[in-house]
C-alpha positions as CSV (number, residue, x, y, z in Angstrom):
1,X,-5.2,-25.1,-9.3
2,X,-5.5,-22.7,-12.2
3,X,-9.3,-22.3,-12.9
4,X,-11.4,-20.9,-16.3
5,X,-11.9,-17.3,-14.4
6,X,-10.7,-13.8,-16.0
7,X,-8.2,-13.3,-13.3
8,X,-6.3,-16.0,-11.5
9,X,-4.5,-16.5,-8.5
10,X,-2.6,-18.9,-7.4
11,X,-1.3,-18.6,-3.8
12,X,0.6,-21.2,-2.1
13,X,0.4,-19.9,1.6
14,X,2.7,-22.2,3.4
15,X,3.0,-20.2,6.6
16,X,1.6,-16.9,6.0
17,X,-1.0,-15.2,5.8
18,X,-2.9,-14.2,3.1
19,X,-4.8,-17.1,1.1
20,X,-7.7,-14.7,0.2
21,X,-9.9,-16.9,2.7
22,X,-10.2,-14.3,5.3
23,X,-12.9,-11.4,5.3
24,X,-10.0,-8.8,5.3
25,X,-8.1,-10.0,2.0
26,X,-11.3,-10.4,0.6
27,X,-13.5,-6.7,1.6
28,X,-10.2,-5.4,-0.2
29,X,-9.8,-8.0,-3.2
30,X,-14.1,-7.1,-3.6
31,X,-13.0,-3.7,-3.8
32,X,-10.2,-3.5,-5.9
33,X,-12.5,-4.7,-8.9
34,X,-14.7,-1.3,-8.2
35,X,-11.3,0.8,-8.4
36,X,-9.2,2.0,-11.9
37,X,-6.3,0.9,-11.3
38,X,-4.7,1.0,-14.5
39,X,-1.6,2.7,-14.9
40,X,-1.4,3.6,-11.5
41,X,1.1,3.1,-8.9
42,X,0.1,0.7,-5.3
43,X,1.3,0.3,-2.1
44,X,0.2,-2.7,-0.6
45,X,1.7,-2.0,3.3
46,X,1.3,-5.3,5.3
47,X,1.5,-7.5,2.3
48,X,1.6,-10.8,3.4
49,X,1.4,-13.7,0.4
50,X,1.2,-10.6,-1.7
51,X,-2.3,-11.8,-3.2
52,X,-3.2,-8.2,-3.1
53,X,-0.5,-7.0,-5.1
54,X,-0.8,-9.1,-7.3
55,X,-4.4,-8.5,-7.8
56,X,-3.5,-5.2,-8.5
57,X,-1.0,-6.0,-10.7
58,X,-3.8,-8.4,-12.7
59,X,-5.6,-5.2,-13.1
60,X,-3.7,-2.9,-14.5
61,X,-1.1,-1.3,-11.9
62,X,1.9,-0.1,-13.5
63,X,3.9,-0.5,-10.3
64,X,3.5,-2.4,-6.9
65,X,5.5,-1.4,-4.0
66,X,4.8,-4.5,-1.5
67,X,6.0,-4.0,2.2
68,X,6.3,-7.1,4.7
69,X,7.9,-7.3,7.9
70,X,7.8,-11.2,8.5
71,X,10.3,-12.6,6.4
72,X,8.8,-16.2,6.2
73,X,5.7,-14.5,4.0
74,X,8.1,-12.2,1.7
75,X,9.3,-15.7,1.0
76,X,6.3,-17.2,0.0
77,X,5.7,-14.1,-1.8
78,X,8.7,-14.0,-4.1
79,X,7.7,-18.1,-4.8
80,X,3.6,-16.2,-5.6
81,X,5.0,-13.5,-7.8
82,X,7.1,-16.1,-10.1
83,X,4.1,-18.5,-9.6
84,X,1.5,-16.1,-10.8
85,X,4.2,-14.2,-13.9
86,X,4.7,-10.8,-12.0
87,X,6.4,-8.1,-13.2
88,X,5.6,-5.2,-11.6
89,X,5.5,-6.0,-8.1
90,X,8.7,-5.3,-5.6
91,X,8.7,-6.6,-2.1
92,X,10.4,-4.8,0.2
93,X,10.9,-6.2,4.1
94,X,10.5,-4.2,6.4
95,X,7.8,-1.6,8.4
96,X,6.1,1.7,7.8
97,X,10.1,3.3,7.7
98,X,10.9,1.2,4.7
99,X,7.8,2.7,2.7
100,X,9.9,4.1,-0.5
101,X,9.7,8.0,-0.2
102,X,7.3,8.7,-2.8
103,X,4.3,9.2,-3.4
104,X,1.1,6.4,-4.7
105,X,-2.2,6.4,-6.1
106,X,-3.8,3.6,-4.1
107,X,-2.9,2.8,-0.8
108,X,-4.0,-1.0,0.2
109,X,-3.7,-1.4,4.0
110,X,-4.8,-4.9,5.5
111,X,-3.1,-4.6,9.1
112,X,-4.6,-4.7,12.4
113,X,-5.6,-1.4,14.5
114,X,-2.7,-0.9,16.8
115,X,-0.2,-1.4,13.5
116,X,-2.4,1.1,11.6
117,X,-1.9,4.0,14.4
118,X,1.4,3.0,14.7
119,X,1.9,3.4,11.0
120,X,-0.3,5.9,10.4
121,X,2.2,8.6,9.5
122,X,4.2,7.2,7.3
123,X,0.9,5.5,5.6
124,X,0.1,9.1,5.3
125,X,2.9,10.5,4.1
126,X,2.9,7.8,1.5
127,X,-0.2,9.5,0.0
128,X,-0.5,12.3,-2.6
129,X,-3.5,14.5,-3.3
130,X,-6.7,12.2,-4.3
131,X,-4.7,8.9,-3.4
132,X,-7.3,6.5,-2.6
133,X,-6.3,4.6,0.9
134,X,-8.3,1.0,1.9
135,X,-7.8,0.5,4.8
136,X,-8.7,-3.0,6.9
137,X,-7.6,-5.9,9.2
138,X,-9.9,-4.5,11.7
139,X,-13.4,-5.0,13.8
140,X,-16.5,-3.3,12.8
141,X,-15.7,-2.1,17.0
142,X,-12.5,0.2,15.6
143,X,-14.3,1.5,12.7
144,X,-14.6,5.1,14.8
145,X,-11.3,5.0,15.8
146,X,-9.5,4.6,12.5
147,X,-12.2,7.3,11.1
148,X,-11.5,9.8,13.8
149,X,-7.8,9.5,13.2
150,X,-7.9,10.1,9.4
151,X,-10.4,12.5,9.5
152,X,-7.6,14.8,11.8
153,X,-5.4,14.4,9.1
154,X,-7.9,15.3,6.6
155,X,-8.8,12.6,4.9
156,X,-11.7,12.3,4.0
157,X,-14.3,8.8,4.3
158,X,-16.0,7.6,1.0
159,X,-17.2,4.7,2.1
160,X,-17.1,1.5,4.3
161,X,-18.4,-2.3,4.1
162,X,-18.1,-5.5,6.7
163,X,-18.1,-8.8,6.3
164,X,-19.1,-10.4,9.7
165,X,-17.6,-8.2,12.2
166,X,-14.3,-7.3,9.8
167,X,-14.1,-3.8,8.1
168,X,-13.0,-2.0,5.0
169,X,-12.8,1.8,5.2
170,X,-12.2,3.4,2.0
171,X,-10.6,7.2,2.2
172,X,-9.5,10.1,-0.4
173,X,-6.5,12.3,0.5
């Protein structure tokens, strides 16, 4: 139900995943409100209910790419984008080959490990120079791993935060 707060969501999450009740959704939702995202463009790769995206949008995006492979969540998506007014948000089905070929600002990631180093290219390539990346879906236990693969590509670690054993990485192209 709509509440009294600056911004609100309203997710209805049927069969998907993404209510903003798990650590993941919300180490990135926490750190979106630290982030300028005004006017800037978002990828939101593993997008799920699309509460991310449209937390972004709520913020100030200018344009949100959302990518989802499960077609029961794009779904409930499309029903959380009229729900919550979007207008900036486009969901796209599909994995890490249907990222658009261009190039984002902010990069929101909430996968699991083995999707990230599958992905991890054409995450990458979906970068331009000082995109920020926020990466999560993960166990405090793969923190290294991620690191060590971004740091080969040159990326470079600003910080990191957990909520129980769940992690957020945040990285600078």
């Amino acid at each position: 139900k709509p509440s009294n707060k600056k911004y609100d969501i309203i997710i209805n999450p049927e069969m998907s995943f993404g209510t903003g009740h798990h650590e993941t959704t919300r180490l990135i939702a926490k750190d979106l409100f630290k982030q300028d995202l005004k006017h800037k463009t978002i990828l939101d790769f593993g997008s799920g209910t699309a509460i991310l995206s449209i937390l972004a949008e709520k913020l100030g995006a200018k344009q949100v790419d959302a990518v989802e492979i499960d077609k029961n969540a794009i779904k409930n998506a499309i029903n959380n984008l009229a729900t919550n007014n979007c207008k900036v948000i486009k969901i796209i089905n599909g994995d890490g080959n249907s990222i658009p070929n261009k190039k984002y600002d902010y990069l929101l990631v909430n996968i699991n490990r083995n999707t990230i180093i599958k992905e991890f290219t054409n995450i990458f390539n979906a970068m331009k120079k000082n995109s920020i990346v926020l990466f999560s879906g993960f166990f405090e236990s793969d923190v290294d791993y991620i690191k060590d693969l971004s740091i080969k590509s040159g990326l470079k670690i600003l910080y990191s935060d957990l909520e129980n054993e769940w992690a957020l990485l945040v990285m600078k192209n």
